[in-house]
Steps between C-alpha positions, in 0.01 A plus 500: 500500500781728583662474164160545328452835693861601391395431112224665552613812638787453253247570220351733653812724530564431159165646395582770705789590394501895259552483146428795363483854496235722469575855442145672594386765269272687744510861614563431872737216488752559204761746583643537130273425248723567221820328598229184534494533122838447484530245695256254323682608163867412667319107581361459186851623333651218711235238398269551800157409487259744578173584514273832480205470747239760310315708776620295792656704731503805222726257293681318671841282361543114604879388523689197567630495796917580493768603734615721202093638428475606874867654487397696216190644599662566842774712299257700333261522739205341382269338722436133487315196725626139529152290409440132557468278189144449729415894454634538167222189420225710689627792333454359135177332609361861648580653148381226278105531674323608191319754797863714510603730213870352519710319291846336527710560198852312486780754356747239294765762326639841596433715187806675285439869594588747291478872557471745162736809639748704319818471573571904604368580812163660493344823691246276638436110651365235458302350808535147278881528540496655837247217612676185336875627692295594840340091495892343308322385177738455235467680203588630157535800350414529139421767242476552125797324390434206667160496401512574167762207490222268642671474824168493667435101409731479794289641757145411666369775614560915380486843664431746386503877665472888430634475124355611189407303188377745292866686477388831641753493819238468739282812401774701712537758229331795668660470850843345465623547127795755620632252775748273391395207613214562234768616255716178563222324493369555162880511382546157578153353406514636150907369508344170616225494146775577265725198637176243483466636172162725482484863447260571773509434887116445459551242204728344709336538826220318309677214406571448844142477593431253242787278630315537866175416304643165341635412853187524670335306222756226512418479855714713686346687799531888505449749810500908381413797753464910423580594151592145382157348506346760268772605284580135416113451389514859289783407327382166399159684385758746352687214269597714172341816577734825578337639834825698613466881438873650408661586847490138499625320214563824245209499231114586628252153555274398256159656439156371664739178662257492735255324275811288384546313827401104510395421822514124440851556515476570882517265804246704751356815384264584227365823319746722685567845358883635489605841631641692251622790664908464530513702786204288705658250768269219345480259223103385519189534688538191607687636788302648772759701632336877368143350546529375895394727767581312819698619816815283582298378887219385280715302167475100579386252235312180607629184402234264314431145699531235254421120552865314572354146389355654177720787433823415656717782290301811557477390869901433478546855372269613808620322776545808773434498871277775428244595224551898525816638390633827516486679112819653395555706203713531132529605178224233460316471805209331452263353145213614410257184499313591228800488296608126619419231276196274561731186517737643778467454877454812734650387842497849628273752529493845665165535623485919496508498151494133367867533340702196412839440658551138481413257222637208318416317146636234317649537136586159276669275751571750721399782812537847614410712763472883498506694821482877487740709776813542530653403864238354719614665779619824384146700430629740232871403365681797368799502250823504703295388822720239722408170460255332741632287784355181577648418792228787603161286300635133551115409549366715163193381329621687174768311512395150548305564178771550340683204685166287387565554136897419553395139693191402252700338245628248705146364556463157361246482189204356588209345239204780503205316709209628175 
């Protein structure tokens, strides 16, 4: 009997015994929601399993459990609990209940990131970049060379960030076109044509978007954010049609090019009209920038709840542990939802005015997700403003969007349940 009550109890501490880690994604127990990112990312790099628990816990990550896992997340200072393989059971049992909107979604691969940035250092940043070095996620930096040279079949996944497709520098003209960094600016983007062979920084800028476009077809993911998002779709409406007036590329635009536009071209927005005026810090109404009348103590957005057992990506992209985040502004701040395509996803709304700031749509084989602002935590980013410190907004929702789109690619394909 006594060695039957030592097996027994043997088993028992067996059962007992942790492995794995959960790294909650809630608002009171996760001191670093960012670096938490990063931390999933560095197991998966090292052949980890993982899994993304959708809306348990405000997205919680499951880990094996490893001296080296707890060591990292103890460096970084994320926090983590050792569960039973007992709890991790009642865990997976609590979110499989077809009465709970959750999901478990196993991340296999950690995603080739690449980041499109010039090489010169800009007047500006890029919360992307900033965001990515804050939670130590490898990544890339690319720009027209190295797509143009098809450089992008490398990669997974593609940012995208203040630039300008259409090859008007930004619409900086009126405000900055004695500075040099404007000067050096155009200087080297028109340098930059010539040696890829076009005569115009728009014709090549163009080209560039087109690449993007056949990436995101193929089945590449891409991410954009302020002027990226709508100057990428204006210059694929734009395809062969001069809308540059001559500050910008020496010879006046075309006449009546608005009614030359083809907004099949475009991944998200539809029927937009261009601004025309050279001297107007705007490309499109599509921006609500001009048209928004609300105080910085009132701007949030409200994420959309989506079903994680039916709609496991949108709800990837959501996952926060909160559905209000603070509004933040940029050269693009926020869509105009009449303008968005029937066919795209809204995931965020602001509820003063019904403005767009977060959607995703798929194109061929492949996704992207536009989300208007510049620095989620710095309201109104000037030129030449320092760049934001995250050791100060470790626990961001802005950011963890962000983070979402940089982490959904891993996700394992699953067969659609229709």
């Amino acid at each position: 009997m006594k060695k039957g009550l030592y097996f027994i109890l043997l088993l028992l501490s067996f059962s007992a015994k942790a492995s794995f880690i959960l790294l909650p994604m809630d608002e009171t127990t996760q001191q670093n929601h960012l670096k938490a990112y990063g931390i999933t990312y560095w197991c998966l790099s090292r052949d980890y399993k993982a899994s993304w628990l959708l809306n348990y816990r405000g997205g919680s990550f499951l880990l094996p459990d490893a001296d080296e896992i707890r060591k990292e997340c103890k460096i970084r200072g994320v926090s983590f609990e050792i569960i039973s393989d007992g709890e991790e059971a009642s865990i997976l049992n609590e979110i499989s209940s077809p009465s709970q909107n959750m999901e478990s979604v196993i991340l296999e691969k950690a995603p080739k990131i690449a980041v499109y940035t010039p090489k010169g250092k800009q007047p500006w940043d890029d919360a992307v970049t900033l965001v990515l070095t804050y939670a130590e996620i490898p990544f890339t930096p690319i720009y027209d060379e190295e797509v143009l040279s098809d450089q992008l079949l490398l990669y997974d996944w593609l940012h995208l960030h203040h630039e300008d497709f259409t090859g008007q520098y930004g619409k900086f003209y009126a405000a900055y076109k004695t500075t040099p960094w404007y000067i050096d600016q155009k200087r080297d983007s028109e340098a930059l044509a010539a040696k890829l062979g076009y005569d115009k920084v728009s014709k090549e800028k163009g080209a560039v978007a087109k690449k993007i476009r056949d990436f995101v077809i193929g089945g590449g993911f891409m991410f954009a954010m302020c002027s990226a998002t709508d100057s990428f779709d204006i210059a694929l409406a734009a395809d062969g049609v001069d809308i540059c007036e001559a500050m910008f590329d020496g010879d006046p635009s075309e006449s009546n090019y608005q009614s030359k536009l083809n907004y099949g071209n475009s991944f998200a927005f539809k029927n937009f009209t261009l601004e025309r005026k050279p001297e107007v810090y705007e490309f499109s109404n599509i921006d609500m920038t001009m048209k928004r009348r609300i105080p910085m103590e009132k701007d949030y957005f409200t994420l959309m709840e989506f079903s994680a057992k039916w709609d496991p990506i949108p709800s990837m992209l959501c996952q926060n542990h909160t559905q209000l985040v603070k509004g933040f502004m940029g050269q693009t701040t926020s869509f105009d939802a009449s303008l968005v395509k029937s066919n795209v996803l809204v995931m965020g709304t602001c509820e003063l005015n019904g403005e767009a700031r977060y959607i995703h749509g798929e194109k061929g084989k492949g996704m992207f997700t536009f989300f208007g602002g510049h620095d989620p935590e710095d309201f109104q980013h000037q030129v030449g403003d320092p760049p934001t410190v995250l050791d100060l907004h470790p626990n961001s929702p802005g950011y963890r969007l962000i983070l979402n789109n940089v982490l959904f690619p891993a996700a394992k394909k699953k067969k659609l349940k229709t």
